[in-house]
C-alpha positions as CSV (number, residue, x, y, z in Angstrom):
1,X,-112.5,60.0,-92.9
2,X,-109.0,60.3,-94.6
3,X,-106.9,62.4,-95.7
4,X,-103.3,62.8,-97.0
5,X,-100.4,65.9,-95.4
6,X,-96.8,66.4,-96.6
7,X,-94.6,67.2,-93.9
8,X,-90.8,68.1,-94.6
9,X,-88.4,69.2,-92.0
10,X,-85.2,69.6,-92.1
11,X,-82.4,69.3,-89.4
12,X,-79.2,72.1,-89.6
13,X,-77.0,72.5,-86.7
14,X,-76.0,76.1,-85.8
15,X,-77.5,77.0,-89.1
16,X,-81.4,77.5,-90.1
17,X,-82.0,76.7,-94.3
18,X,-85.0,78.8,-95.1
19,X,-87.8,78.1,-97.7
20,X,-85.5,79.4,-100.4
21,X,-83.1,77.0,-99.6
22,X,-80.2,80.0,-98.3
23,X,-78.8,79.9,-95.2
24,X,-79.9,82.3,-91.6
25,X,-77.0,83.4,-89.6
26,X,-76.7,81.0,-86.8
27,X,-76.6,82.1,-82.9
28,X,-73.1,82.1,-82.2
29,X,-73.7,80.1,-79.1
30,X,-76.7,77.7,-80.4
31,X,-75.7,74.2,-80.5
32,X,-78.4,72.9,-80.5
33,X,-81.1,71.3,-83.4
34,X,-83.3,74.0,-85.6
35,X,-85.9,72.6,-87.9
36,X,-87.2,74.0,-91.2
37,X,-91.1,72.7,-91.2
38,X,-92.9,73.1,-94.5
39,X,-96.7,71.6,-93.7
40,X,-97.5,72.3,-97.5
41,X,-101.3,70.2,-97.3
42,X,-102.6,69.5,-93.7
43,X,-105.8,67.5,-93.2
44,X,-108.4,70.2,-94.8
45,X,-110.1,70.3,-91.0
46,X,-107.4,71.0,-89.4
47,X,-106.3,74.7,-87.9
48,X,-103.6,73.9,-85.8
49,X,-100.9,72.0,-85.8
50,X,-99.0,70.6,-82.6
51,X,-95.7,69.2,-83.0
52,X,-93.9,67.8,-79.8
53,X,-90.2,66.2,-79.5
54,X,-89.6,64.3,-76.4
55,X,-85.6,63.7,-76.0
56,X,-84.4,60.6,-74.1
57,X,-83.0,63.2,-71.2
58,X,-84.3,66.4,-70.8
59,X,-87.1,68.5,-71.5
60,X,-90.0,68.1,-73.7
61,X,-90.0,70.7,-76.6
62,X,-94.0,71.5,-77.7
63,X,-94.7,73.5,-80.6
64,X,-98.0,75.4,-82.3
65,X,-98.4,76.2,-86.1
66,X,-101.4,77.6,-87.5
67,X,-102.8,76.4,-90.7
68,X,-105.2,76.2,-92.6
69,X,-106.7,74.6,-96.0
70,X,-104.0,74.2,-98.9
71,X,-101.8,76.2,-97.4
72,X,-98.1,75.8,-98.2
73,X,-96.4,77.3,-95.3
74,X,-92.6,77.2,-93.8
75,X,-92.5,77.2,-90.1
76,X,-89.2,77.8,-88.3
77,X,-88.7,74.9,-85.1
78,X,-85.6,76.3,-83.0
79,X,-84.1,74.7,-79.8
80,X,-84.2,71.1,-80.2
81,X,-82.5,68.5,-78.9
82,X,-80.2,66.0,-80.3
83,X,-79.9,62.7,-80.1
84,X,-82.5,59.8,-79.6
85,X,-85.9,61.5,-79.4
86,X,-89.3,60.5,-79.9
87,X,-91.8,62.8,-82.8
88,X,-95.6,63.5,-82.1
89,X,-98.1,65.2,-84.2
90,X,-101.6,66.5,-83.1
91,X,-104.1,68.1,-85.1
92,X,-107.0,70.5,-83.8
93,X,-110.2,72.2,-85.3
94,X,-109.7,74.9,-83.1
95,X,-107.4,78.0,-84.2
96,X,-104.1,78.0,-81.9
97,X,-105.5,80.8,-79.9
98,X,-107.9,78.3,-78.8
99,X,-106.3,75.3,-78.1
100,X,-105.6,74.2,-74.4
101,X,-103.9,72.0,-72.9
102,X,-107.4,70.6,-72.3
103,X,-108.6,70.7,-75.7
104,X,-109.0,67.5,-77.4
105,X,-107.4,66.8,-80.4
106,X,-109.2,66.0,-84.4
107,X,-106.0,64.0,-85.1
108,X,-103.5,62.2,-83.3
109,X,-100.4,60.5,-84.5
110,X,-98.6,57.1,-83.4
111,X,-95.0,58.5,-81.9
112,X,-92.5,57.9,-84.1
113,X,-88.9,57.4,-82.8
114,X,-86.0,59.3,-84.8
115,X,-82.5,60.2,-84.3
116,X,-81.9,63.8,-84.8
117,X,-78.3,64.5,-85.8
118,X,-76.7,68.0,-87.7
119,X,-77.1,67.1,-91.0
120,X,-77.9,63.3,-91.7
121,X,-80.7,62.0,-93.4
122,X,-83.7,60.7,-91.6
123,X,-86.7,59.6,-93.4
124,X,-90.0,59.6,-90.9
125,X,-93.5,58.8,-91.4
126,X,-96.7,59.8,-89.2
127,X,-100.2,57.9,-89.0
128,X,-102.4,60.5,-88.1
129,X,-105.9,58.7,-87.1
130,X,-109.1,61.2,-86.9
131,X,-110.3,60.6,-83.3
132,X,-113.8,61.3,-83.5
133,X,-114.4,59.3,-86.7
134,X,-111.6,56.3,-86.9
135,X,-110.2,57.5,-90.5
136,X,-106.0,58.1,-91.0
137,X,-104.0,60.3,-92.6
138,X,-100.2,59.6,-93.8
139,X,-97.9,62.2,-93.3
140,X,-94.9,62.2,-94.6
141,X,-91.6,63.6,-92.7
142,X,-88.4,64.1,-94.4
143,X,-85.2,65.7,-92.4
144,X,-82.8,66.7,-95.3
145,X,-79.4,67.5,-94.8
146,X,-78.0,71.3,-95.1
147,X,-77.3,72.9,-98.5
148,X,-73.9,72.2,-99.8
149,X,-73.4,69.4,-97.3
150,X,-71.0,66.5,-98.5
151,X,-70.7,63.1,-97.4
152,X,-68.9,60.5,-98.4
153,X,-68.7,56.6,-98.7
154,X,-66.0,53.8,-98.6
155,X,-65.8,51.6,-101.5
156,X,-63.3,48.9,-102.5
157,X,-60.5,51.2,-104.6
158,X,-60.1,54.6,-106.2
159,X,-62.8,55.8,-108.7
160,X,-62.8,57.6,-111.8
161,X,-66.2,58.1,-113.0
162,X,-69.7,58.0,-111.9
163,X,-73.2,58.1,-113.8
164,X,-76.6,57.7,-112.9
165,X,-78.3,54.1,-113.4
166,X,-81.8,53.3,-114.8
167,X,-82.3,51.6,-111.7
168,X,-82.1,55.2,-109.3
169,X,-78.6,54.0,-108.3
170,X,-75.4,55.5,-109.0
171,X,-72.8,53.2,-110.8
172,X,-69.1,53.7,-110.9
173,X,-65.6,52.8,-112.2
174,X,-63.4,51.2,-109.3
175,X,-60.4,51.8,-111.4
176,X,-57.7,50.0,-108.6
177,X,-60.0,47.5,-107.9
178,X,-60.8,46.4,-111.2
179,X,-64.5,46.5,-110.6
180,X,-67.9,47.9,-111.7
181,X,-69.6,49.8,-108.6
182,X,-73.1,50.1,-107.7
183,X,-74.4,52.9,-105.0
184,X,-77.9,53.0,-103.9
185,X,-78.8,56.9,-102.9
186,X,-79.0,55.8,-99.3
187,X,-74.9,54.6,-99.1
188,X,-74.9,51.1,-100.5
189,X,-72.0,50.0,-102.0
190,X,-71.7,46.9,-104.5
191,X,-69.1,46.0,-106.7
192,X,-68.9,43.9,-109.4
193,X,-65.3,42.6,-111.1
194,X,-64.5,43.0,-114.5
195,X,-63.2,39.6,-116.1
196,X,-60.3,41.3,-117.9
197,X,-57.8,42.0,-115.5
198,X,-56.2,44.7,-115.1
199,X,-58.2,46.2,-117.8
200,X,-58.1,50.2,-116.2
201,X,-62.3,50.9,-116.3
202,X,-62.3,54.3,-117.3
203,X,-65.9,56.0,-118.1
204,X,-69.1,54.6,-117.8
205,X,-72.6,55.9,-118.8
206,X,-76.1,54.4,-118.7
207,X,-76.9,52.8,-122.3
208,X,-79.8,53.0,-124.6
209,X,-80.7,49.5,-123.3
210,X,-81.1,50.4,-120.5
211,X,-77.7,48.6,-119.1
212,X,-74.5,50.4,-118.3
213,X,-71.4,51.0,-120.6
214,X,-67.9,51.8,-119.8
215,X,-64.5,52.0,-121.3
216,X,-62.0,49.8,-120.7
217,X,-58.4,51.8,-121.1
218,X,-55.7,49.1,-120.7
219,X,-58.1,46.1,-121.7
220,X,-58.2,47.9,-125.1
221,X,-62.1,47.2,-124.5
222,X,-65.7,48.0,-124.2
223,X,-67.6,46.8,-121.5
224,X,-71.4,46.6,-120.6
225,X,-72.9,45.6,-117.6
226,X,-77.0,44.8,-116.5
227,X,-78.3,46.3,-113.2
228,X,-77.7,42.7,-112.0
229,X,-74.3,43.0,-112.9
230,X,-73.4,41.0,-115.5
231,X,-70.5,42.0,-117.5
232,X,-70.2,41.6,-121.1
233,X,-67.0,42.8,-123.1
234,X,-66.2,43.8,-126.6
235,X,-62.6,44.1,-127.9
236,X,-62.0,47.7,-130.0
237,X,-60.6,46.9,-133.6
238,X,-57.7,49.3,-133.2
239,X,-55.0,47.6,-131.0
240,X,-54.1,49.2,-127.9
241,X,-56.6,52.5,-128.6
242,X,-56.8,53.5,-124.9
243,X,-60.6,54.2,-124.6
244,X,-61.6,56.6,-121.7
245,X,-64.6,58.8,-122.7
246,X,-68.4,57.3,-123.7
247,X,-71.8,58.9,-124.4
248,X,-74.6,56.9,-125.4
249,X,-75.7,59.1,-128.5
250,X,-79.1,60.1,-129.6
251,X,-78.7,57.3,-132.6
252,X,-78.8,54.6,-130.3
253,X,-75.7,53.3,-130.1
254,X,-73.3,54.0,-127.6
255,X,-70.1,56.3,-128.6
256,X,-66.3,56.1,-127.2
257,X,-62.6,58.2,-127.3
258,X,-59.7,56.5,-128.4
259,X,-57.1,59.1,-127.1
260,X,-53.9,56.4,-127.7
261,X,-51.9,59.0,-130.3
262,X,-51.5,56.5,-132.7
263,X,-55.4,55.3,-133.0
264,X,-56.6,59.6,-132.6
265,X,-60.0,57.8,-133.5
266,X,-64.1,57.9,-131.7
267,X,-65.5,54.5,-131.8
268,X,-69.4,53.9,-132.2
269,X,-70.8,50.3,-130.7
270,X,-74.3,49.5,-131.1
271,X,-75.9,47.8,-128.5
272,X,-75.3,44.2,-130.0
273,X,-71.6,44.7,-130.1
274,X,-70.5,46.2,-133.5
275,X,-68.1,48.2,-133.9
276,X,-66.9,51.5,-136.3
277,X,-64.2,53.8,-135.8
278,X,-63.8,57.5,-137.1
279,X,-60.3,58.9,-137.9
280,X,-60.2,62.5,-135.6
281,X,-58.7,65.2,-138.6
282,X,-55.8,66.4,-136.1
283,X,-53.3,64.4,-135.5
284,X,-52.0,63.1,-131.9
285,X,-55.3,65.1,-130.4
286,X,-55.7,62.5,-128.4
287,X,-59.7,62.9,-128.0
288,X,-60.7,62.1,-124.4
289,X,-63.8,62.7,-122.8
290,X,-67.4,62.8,-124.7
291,X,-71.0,64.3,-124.0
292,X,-74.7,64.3,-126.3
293,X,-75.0,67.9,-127.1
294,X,-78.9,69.6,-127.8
295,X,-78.1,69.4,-131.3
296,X,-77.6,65.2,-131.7
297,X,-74.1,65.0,-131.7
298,X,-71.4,64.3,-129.9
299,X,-68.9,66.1,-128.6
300,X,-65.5,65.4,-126.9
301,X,-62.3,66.9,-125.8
302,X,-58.8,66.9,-127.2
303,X,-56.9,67.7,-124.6
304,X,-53.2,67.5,-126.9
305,X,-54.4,69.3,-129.2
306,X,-56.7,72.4,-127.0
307,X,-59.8,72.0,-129.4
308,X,-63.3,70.6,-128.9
309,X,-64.7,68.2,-131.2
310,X,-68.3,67.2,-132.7
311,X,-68.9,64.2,-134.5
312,X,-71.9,64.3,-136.4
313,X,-74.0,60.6,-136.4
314,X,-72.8,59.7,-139.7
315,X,-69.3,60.4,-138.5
316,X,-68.7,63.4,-140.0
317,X,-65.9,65.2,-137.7
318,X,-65.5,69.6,-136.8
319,X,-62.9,70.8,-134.5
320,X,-62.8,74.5,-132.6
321,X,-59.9,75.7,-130.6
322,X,-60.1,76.9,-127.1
323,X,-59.3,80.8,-126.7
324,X,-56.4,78.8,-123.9
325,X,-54.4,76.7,-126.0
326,X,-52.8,74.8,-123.9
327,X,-55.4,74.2,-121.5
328,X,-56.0,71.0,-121.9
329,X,-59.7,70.6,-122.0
330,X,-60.8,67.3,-120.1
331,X,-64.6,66.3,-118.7
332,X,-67.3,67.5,-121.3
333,X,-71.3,67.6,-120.7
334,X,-74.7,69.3,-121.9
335,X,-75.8,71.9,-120.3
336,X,-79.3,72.9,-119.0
337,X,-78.8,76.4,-121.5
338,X,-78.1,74.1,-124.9
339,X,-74.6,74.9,-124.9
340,X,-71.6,72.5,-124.0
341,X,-69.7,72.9,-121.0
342,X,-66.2,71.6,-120.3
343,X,-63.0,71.8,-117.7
344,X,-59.5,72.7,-118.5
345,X,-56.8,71.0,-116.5
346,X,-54.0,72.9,-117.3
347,X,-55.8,76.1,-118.0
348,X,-57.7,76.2,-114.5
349,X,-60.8,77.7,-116.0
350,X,-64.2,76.1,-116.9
351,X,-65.3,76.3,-120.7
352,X,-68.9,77.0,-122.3
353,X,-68.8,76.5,-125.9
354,X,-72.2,76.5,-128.2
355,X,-73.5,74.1,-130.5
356,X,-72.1,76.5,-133.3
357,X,-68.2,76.5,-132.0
358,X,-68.2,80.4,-130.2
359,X,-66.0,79.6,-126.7
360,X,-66.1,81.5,-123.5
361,X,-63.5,80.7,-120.6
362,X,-64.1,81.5,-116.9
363,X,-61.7,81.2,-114.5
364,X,-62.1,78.9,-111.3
365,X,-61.0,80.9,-108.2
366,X,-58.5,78.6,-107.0
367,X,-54.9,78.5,-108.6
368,X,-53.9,74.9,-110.0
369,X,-56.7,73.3,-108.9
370,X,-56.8,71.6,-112.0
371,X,-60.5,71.5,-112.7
372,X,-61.4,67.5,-114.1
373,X,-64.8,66.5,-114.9
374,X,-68.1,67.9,-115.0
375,X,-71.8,67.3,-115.2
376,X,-75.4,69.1,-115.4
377,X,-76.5,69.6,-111.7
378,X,-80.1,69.4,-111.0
379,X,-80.6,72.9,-109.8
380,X,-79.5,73.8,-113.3
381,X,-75.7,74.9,-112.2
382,X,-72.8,72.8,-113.3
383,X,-70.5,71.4,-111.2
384,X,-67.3,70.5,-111.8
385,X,-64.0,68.4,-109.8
386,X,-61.1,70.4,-108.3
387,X,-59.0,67.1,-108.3
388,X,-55.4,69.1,-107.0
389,X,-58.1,71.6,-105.3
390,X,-59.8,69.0,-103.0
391,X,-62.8,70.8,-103.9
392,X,-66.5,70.4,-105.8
393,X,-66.9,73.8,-108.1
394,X,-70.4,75.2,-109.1
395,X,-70.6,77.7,-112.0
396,X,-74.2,78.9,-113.1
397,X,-75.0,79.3,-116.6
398,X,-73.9,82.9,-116.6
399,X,-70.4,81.7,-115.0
400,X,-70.7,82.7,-111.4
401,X,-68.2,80.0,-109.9
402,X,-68.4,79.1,-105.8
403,X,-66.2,76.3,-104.6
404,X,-66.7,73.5,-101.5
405,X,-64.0,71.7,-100.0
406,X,-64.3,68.2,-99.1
407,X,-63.2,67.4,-95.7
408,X,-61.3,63.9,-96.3
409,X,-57.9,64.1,-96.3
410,X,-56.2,63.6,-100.4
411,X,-59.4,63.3,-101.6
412,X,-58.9,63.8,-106.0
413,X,-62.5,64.2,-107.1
414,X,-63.2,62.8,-110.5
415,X,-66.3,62.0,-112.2
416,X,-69.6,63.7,-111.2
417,X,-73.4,62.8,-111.8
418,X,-76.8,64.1,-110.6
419,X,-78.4,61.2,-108.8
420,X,-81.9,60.8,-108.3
421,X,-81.9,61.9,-104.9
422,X,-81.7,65.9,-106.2
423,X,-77.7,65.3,-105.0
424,X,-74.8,65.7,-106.8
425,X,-72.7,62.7,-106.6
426,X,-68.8,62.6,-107.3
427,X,-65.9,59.7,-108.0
428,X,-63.2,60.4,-105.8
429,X,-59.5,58.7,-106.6
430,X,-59.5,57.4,-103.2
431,X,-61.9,54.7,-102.3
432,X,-64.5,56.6,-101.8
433,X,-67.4,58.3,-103.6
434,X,-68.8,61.8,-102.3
435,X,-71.9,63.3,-102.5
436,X,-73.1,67.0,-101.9
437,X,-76.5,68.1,-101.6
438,X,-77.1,71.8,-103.8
């Protein structure tokens, strides 16, 4: 007989995360591991379910959950240990109450061997083999880390921009290195140069092609790379035009800022290469940073002149000023609600503007934290980059801000992205790229 369970636990030191994902108050003087165990489809025999941790030193740690047949229930495991320990699961008929330590068990699992440590990652799976008939079930055991837990990553240089790939990777700009970076979701960094050098890579976003396209701000260039990385460049027609912001639009092509003052222009490539430009109506705006909105066009930031700008496919260009004038409006994106959401670096306040120009400004909590970029999260918030702040903002859709510091020392957040992990992942302009889990 088999038969397929989903087992997810997670590991918190001094802090318990509950089904709901909030946090218990810890026991001032527990250090040591609490689980959250959600045994959400248990072999449909089963009635109780015995979990046991054996650490390298000390004492075993045994623990019963009842269950029972499609059952999606969170179990609370307190008073672990850390460190190298091995993971067994039984399975009985029985109900708890009747389970001794003489009754036999209906499954069994192989011991697994897992380090438990506050907060990292550890990916664990059980064969549980029915004893009285030979079949196996898979159980699946995840130990995620706490809410609103950031780590971080070395990489070759400082970063600007980060995007999620087609290939569940993250892909950056290693702006001092002159490279193209990769980042698998577990930690893996690869970079990739860029043959112009020099050439400042700016933005980067995943193409319609299903390869990667970034801006090139000094190499007056736009430059594509394949998930192998391969790098293909294309020279803008406008000399020295000082690209930085890219969207791939819902036309199919792929759309860029020229913020140099004297090109004021957005720039539309299609995937083979060819390029047009659009004059922007205001003068030295010096549009920066782009997004797709709901309603299929594009919008960027004009950070000179304090307006927001859509550009319609066919190149038709609308401005709207920002209730802050001089707030210099920087990182643009779509938000889950249908409106467009954007930072203010001089203005220190985040920006929600709809699809028909009407702006509302909220404040971020921290003074001169000069709030940078920002991207949809995946548990529908923004978030945003406190690069002076040192700090990764959230605002929900109704603009409730929180802030989390990240612990490295100077660490100027820039670009974020949701990965394909649930995480929000972040450029940093030191060489290293963050990550924090909502």
């Amino acid at each position: 007989m088999n038969a397929k369970a989903l087992l997810m636990v997670g590991l918190l030191s001094g802090a318990l995360a509950s089904c709901g994902g909030k946090m218990a108050d810890p026991s001032p003087n527990d250090d040591s591991g609490r689980i959250t165990l959600d045994l959400s489809a248990a072999p449909v025999d089963a009635r109780c379910v015995v979990i046991t941790v054996t650490p390298a030193m000390g004492a075993v740690v045994t623990r019963q959950f009842s269950v029972s047949p499609g059952q999606s229930t969170v179990f609370d495991l307190t008073g672990l240990p850390t460190g190298d320990v091995t993971m067994s699961e039984q399975a009985f008929t029985q109900a708890c109450s009747a389970v001794t330590a003489m009754t036999a068990p209906t499954w069994i699992a192989d011991p697994v061997m897992v380090t438990l440590q506050p907060g990292l990652p550890v990916n664990v799976t059980f064969n549980l083999h029915r004893v009285d008939a030979g079949g196996q079930a898979t159980v699946d055991t995840n130990f995620p880390p706490a809410d609103n837990q950031i780590t971080e990553f070395a990489t070759a240089g400082g970063n600007i921009s980060i995007t999620n790939g087609p290939d569940g990777a993250l892909w950056f700009t290693d702006e001092q290195a002159n490279n193209i970076g990769r980042i698998s979701i577990s930690g893996m960094v690869t970079e990739f140069p860029v043959p112009t050098v020099n050439a400042f890579v700016a933005d980067i976003t995943q193409g319609p092609d299903g390869n990667l396209w970034f801006t090139e701000f000094v190499g007056n260039k736009i430059g594509r790379i394949t998930t192998s990385g391969v790098v293909t460049e294309f020279t803008i027609p406008t000399a020295n035009s000082q690209p930085v912001g890219i969207t791939t639009g819902r036309d199919g092509a792929v759309w860029f800022s020229e913020g140099n003052q004297g090109a004021n222009k957005i720039g539309r490539i299609t995937v083979g290469g060819t390029i047009t430009e659009f004059a922007v109506p205001t003068a030295g705006a010096e549009p920066f940073r782009m997004a797709t909105g709901a309603d299929n066009n594009v919008w960027f930031t004009e950070p000179a002149a304090g307006q927001i700008g859509r550009i319609t496919p066919a190149g038709v260009v609308t401005e709207f000023a920002i209730p802050t004038a001089a707030g210099q409006p920087d990182g643009i994106c779509a938000g889950p609600d249908g409106n467009l959401w954007f930072a203010e670096v001089a203005g220190n306040r985040i920006g929600r503007i709809t699809t028909g120009g009407s702006v509302v400004e909220f404040t971020v909590p921290t003074a001169n934290s000069f709030p940078q970029q920002i991207a949809a999260g995946p548990d529908g918030n923004l978030w945003f980059s406190e690069q002076l702040g040192g700090a990764i903002g959230r605002i929900t859709p109704v603009g409730v801000i929180k802030e989390f510091g990240i612990p490295s020392s100077n660490p100027q957040p820039n670009g974020l992205a949701a990965g394909s992990d649930g995480a929000v992942w972040f450029a940093e302009g030191q060489p290293r790229i963050g990550r924090i889990h909502p």
